[in-house]
N, C-alpha and C positions, 0 to 999 in steps of 0.2 A: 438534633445535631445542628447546631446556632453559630457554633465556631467555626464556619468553614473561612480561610481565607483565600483569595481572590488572588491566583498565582497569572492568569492573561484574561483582560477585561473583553467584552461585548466588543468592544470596538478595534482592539487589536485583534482579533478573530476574525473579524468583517475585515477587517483592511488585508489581513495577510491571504484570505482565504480567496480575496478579489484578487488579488497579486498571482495567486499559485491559479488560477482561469487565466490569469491574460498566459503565462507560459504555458501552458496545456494548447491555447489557442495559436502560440507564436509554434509551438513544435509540429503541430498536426495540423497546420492551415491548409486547407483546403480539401480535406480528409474528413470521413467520421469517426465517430469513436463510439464504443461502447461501457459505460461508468459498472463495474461491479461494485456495489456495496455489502462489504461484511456486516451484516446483523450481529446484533439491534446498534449498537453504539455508534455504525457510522452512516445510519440515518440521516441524522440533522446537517450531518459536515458534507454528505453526498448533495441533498437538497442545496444548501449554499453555493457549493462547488458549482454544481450542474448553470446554476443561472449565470455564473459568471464568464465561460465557456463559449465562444461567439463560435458554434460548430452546429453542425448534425451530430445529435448526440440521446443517446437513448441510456435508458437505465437496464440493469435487472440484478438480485441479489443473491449471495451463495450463506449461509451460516455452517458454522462449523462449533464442536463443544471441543475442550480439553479436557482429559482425564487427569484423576489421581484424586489421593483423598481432599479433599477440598474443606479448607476449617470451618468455621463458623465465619459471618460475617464480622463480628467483634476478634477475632483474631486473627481475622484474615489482615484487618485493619491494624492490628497490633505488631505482629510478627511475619506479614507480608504471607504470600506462599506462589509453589513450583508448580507446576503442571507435571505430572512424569513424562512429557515429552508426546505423549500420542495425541492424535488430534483425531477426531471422526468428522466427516461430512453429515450435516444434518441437512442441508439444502444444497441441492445442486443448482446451476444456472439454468434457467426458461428456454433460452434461445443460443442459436451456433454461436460460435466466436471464431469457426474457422475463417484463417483470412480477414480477420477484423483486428481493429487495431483496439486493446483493451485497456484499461486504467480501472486496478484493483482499489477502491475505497475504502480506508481503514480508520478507526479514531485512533488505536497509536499503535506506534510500532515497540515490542516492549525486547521480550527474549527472541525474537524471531523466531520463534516455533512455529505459530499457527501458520504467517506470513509466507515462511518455505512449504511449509506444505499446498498450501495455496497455492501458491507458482507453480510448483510441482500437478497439480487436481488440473490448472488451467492453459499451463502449458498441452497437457493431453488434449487439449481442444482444437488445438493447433492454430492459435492467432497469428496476425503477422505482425505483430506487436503486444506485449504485456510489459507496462510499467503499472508502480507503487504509488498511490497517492497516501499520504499519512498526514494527517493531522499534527501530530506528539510524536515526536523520537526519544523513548528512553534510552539511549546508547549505555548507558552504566547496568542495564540490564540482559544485554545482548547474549544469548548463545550458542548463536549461528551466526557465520557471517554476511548480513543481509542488509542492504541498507534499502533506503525510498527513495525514488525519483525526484518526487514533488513532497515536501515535507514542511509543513506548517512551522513547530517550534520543537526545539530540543528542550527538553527539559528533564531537572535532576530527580532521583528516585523517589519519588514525593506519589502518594497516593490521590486519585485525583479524580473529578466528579463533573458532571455537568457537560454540555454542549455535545450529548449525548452518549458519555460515560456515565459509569451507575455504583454506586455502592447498594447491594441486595434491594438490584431492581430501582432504586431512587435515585432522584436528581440529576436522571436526564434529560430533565427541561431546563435545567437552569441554563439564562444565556452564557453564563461568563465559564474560564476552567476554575475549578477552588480546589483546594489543599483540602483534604482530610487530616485531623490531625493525629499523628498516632496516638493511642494510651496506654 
């Protein structure tokens, strides 16, 4: 897969991802926070974030799967697909969040399924704060009303890889986002 092309470079990544720390920093000055990152895809974007955050600031991560019949990678690639809407917790969080002030780590924000449910898992924790950090908003994918706090880039219904997104498992090391292209 040779075609991929390069929809936000390394360095627009870097620079928005340093931007969306200083506002993290400018809201919760003088506060701590706690970074959830969703597994595995918001790995790399947690790690970046994190460093740019001039706070007390601790990690820990939740994973969650979505069901439904799920196609093949080359047709998932072709013809997109739906989750039926349920979502399982696969990993809970380590540590309390009562009374803490939380920022859920996500690489995008796509149908808002997983995302509400989340809210919903972490709200039960009873923070005294939970916002969204996302990386990618697909808004043309939405179907819940859910938006992100702190939101890296919008971008169009475009399948997409890298900077800790995966197509079956691959290319989440590439620095840059790239386009899959459909076939």
């Amino acid at each position: 897969m040779t075609d991929l092309k390069v929809l936000i470079s390394r360095e627009e990544i870097a620079k928005r991802v340093s931007e969306m720390g200083a506002e993290i920093t400018r809201d919760f000055k003088g506060q701590s926070i706690i970074f959830v990152g969703v597994l595995k895809g918001a790995a790399i974007f947690l790690s970046d974030l994190a460093r740019h955050v001039r706070l007390d600031a601790t990690f820990d991560f939740i994973g969650v799967s979505s069901y439904g019949n799920r196609p093949s990678p080359q047709k998932e690639l072709k013809d997109g697909w739906d989750s039926t809407g349920e979502v399982k917790l696969t990993k809970d969080v380590d540590q309390s969040m009562q009374d803490k002030n939380v920022i859920v780590v996500e690489d995008i924000l796509d149908t808002g399924l997983t995302l509400t449910y989340l809210r919903k898992v972490l709200l039960a924790h009873q923070p005294r704060t939970l916002r969204i950090a996302a990386l990618l908003d697909k808004p043309s994918r939405r179907k819940l009303p859910l938006e992100g706090d702190y939101v890296g880039f919008k971008i169009p219904d475009e399948f997409v890889v890298g900077y800790g997104l995966d197509y079956a498992e691959k290319y989440r090391n590439l620095p840059d986002i790239c386009v899959v292209p459909r076939q």
